[in-house]
N, C-alpha and C positions, 0 to 999 in steps of 0.2 A: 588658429581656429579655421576649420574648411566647411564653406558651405555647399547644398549640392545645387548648380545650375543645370539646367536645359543649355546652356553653351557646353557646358563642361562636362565630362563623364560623372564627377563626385561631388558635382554643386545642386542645389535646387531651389527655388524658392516658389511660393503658388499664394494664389492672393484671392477669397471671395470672400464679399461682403463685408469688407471692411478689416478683416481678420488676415493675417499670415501666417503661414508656415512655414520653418526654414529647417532643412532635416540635416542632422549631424550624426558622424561614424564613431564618437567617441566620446563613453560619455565622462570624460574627465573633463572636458570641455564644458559640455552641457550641464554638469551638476552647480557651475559657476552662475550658473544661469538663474536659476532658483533656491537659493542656500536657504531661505525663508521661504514657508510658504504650509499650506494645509495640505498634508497627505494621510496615509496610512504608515502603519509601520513597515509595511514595507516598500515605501517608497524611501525610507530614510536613507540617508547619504552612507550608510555603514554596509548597509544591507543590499544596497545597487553596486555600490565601487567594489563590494566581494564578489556579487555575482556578474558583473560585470567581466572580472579578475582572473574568475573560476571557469566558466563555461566559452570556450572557445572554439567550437565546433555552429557557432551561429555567429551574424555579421551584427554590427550594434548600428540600431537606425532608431535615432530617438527626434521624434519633433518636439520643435519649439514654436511654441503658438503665440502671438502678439496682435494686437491694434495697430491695422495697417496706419492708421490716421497718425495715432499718440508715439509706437513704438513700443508701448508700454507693453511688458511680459502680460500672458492672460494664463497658459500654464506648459508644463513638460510634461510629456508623455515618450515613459521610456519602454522603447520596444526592440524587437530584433528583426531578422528575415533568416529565414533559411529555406530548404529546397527539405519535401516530403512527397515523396513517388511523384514525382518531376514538376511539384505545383508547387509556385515561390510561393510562400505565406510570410504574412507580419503578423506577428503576436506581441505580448507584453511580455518584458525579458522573465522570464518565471520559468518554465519546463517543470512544472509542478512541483515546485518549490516553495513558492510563496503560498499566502493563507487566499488572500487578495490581491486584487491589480488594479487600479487606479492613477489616473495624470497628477500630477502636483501641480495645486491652484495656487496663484499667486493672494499674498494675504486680503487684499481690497477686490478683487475679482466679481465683478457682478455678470452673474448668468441668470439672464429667464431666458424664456423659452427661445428667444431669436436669435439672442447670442448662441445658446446651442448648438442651434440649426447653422448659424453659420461657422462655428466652430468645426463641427462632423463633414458639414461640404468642404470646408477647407483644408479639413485632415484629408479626407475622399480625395479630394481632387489632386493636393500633393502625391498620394503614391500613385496614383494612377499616373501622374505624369511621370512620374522618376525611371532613368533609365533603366534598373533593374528589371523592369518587364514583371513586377510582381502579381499575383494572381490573386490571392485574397486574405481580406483582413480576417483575424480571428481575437477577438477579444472576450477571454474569459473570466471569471470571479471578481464581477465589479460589484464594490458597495455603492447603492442611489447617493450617498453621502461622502463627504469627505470634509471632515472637520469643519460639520456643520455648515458646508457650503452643496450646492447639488451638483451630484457628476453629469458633468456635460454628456458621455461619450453614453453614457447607458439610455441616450433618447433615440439611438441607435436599434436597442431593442427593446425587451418586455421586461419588465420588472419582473424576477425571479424565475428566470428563463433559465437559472442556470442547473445544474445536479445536484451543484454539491450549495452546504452552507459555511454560514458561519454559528457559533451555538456561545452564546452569549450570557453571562453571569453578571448582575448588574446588584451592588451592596448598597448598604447605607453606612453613617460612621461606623457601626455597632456590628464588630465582627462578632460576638455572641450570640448575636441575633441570627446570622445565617448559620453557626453552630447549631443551632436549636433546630434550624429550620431542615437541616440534612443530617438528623440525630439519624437515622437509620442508616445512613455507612458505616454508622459503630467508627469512626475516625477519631474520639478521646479512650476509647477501647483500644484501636491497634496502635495508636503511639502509648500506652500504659504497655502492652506487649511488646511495643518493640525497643520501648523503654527497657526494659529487663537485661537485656545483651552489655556485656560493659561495654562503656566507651560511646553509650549510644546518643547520636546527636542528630541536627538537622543542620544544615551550614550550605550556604549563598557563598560562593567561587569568590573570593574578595581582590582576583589577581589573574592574571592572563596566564600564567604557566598551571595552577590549580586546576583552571576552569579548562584547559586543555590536556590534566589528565583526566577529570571528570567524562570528560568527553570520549577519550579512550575506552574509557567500562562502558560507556551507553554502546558504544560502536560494539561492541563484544556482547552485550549482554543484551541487544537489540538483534543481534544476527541469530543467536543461541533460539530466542523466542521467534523469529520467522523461519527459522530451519525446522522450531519442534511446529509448528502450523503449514509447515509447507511450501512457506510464499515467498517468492523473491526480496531478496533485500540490497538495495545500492547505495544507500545511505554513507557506507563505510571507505565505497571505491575510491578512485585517486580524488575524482574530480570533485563528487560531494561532501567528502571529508575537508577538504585544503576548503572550501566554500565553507564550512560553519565554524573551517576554524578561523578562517579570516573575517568571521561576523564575531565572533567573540573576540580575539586580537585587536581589533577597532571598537568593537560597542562596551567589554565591562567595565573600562573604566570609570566611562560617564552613566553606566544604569542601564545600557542601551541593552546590549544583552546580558543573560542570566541564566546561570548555570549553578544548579540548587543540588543538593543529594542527601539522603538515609546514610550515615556513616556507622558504623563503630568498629571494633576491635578484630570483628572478624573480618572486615571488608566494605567495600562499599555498598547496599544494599539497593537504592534505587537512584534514581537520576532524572532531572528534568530541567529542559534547554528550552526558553522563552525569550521572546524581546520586546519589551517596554517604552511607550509611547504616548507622553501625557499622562492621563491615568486610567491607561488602558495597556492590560499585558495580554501576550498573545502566547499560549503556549503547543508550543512547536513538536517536541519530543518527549516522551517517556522509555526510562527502560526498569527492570528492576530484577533479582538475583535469583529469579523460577520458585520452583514449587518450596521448598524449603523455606520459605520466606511468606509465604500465604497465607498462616494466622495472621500475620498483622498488614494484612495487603497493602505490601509497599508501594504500588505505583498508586495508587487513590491515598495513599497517605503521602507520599512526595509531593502531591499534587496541593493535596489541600493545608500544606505545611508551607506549601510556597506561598500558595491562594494568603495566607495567616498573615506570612511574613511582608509581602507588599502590600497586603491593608495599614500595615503598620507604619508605612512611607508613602500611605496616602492613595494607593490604589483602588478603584471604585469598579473598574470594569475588567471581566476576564473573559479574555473568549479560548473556548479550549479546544479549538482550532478545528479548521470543516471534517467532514464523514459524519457521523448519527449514532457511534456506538452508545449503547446503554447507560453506562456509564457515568454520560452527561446530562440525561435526565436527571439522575439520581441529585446530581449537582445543580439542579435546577437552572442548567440551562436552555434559553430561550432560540429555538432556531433565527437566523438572520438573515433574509433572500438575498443570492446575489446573483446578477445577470451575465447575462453568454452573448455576444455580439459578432454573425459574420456576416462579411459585406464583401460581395463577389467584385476584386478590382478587374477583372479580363474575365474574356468568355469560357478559360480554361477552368477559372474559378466559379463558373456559375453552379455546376454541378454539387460541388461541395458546400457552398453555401445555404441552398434547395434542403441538401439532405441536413447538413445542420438545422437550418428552421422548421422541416419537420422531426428531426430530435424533441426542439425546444416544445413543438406543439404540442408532442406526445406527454410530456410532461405534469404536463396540466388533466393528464389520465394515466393515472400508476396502470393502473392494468391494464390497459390497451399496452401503457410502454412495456411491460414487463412480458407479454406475448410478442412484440415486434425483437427486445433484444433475444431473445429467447430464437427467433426465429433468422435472424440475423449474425448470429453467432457473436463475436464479440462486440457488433455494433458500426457504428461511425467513425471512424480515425482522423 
């Protein structure tokens, strides 16, 4: 295990207020660090060691934060650095990937407010010392929470500073009861329709080779649906494919990830990739077999056939992952703010950060922001 020092070009360590930081190029090292602890799903050990695995075009710079006094871990936060139009940034390993980003709290971790404060100084001040010459921190889609403990890192910025959400479905034992409650997606309707097809069933991946051909028709039948809309899709390329297959390869065993589908006779008909965390599932992807398949609207029936099936193993929370489409009203879900944090480490990063926190401010006035992107062409980068 190599640490980064001020002696050393790849060592370091920085010490305020009681608190350290000790920054690491690798996180197999660092996952040893916190095997236990309260994150999100996507801090989970399946879900970082893939993307860690997968994405090699950025350097891995993850800190490890401690009680200078005790020694005792306080949390990880796993991040990267790379170089965009010649400004080094640190972000959370994600590339818009993840739902969220968040540090993994150690399980007894007490933070109020000072602890915070010196947590942030002492993240702050570590990369600013570090020899990479980094320019600025960007930390985006954090929850204020984190298995029920408060995130340190978002007193950095504004609570719900950020774009995007999270949209949230929160049950009771009684899955008839939200049945009832979203009677109008007609969802006992289009499984009676899509019932009709022989062969027709609904079926959870029970195996790593399954849930990696499942995975296959979403890649195909995900591309087919952004080629008829227009929109780019990468999902499929070398380096995001080998990523969700090495989240399924590592997660279905244990439940972690889950790879669900619309089958029968004719084919596969719809598809949906989520990963499970307590009793909370996050779903990730949809895809489903186009217009031909539209009575019985497969992707809102993959969806809430999953939604069925993890209530039945005790699932209580679904979040059907950030953007706002309609969709997820229908589903009664609840939006869930999450913050955007940059913090200019060099002068070269002041700029960028300036214009980030007027992003954020705009924010908080749809219509001002919606005349500034508008006038700005595609915005802030």
């Amino acid at each position: 295990m190599t640490f980064l020092s001020l002696d050393q070009p790849d060592d370091f360590a920085s010490h305020a207020s009681s608190v350290a930081v000790d920054v690491l190029r690798d996180w197999r090292h660092a996952a040893l660090r916190l095997s236990a602890g309260h994150r999100t799903a996507f801090q989970h050990v399946d879900w970082l060691g893939a993307w860690y695995a997968a994405f090699h075009d950025v350097a891995p710079l993850i800190a490890l934060i401690s009680d200078d006094a005790t020694g005792k871990d306080i949390a990880v936060v796993p991040m990267i650095s790379h170089v965009r139009r010649g400004i080094r940034i640190v972000e959370f390993a994600d590339l818009g990937i993840s739902d969220n980003n968040a540090p993994i709290l150690t399980l007894d971790a007490t933070l109020d407010a000072g602890k915070a404060d010196a947590i942030n100084t002492a993240l702050i001040g570590a990369l600013r010392a570090l020899p990479d010459r980094l320019d600025l921190l960007r930390l985006k889609k954090m929850p204020a929470q984190i298995g029920g403990k408060p995130n340190p890192l978002v007193a950095l910025g504004r609570i719900g500073s950020s774009s995007l959400n999270g949209n949230l479905v929160s049950m009771d034992d009684a899955y008839d009861h939200y049945q009832a409650s979203i009677k109008r997606l007609q969802m006992r309707r289009c499984w009676r329709v899509f019932s009709r097809h022989a062969g027709a069933r609904f079926e959870i991946a029970a195996d790593v080779a399954r849930a990696h051909e499942l995975l296959d028709v979403m890649d195909v039948q995900q591309q087919a649906r952004m080629r008829k809309l227009g929109s780019p899709f990468v999902l499929n390329d070398e380096t995001h494919a080998r990523f969700y297959r090495e989240v399924v390869r590592r997660g279905v065993a244990d439940g972690y990830a889950m790879v669900s589908a619309l089958v029968c006779d004719e084919g596969v008909v719809a598809t949906a990739l989520g990963v499970k965390h307590g009793a909370t599932y996050f779903l990730l992807r949809i895809s489903h077999a186009g217009d031909p398949w539209s009575n019985c609207s497969p992707g809102l029936l993959v969806t809430e056939r999953t939604m069925a099936a993890l209530h039945a193993q005790g699932v209580r929370r679904f979040d059907l992952s950030i953007g706002n489409q309609a969709y997820k009203r229908r589903f009664l879900a609840e939006r869930v703010p999450l913050t955007d944090v940059s913090v200019a480490l060099s002068w070269r990063g002041l700029p960028y950060a300036w214009r980030d926190h007027a992003a954020q401010g705009l924010r908080r006035h749809p219509r001002l922001a919606a005349f500034a992107a508008r006038a700005m062409g595609k915005g802030a980068r």
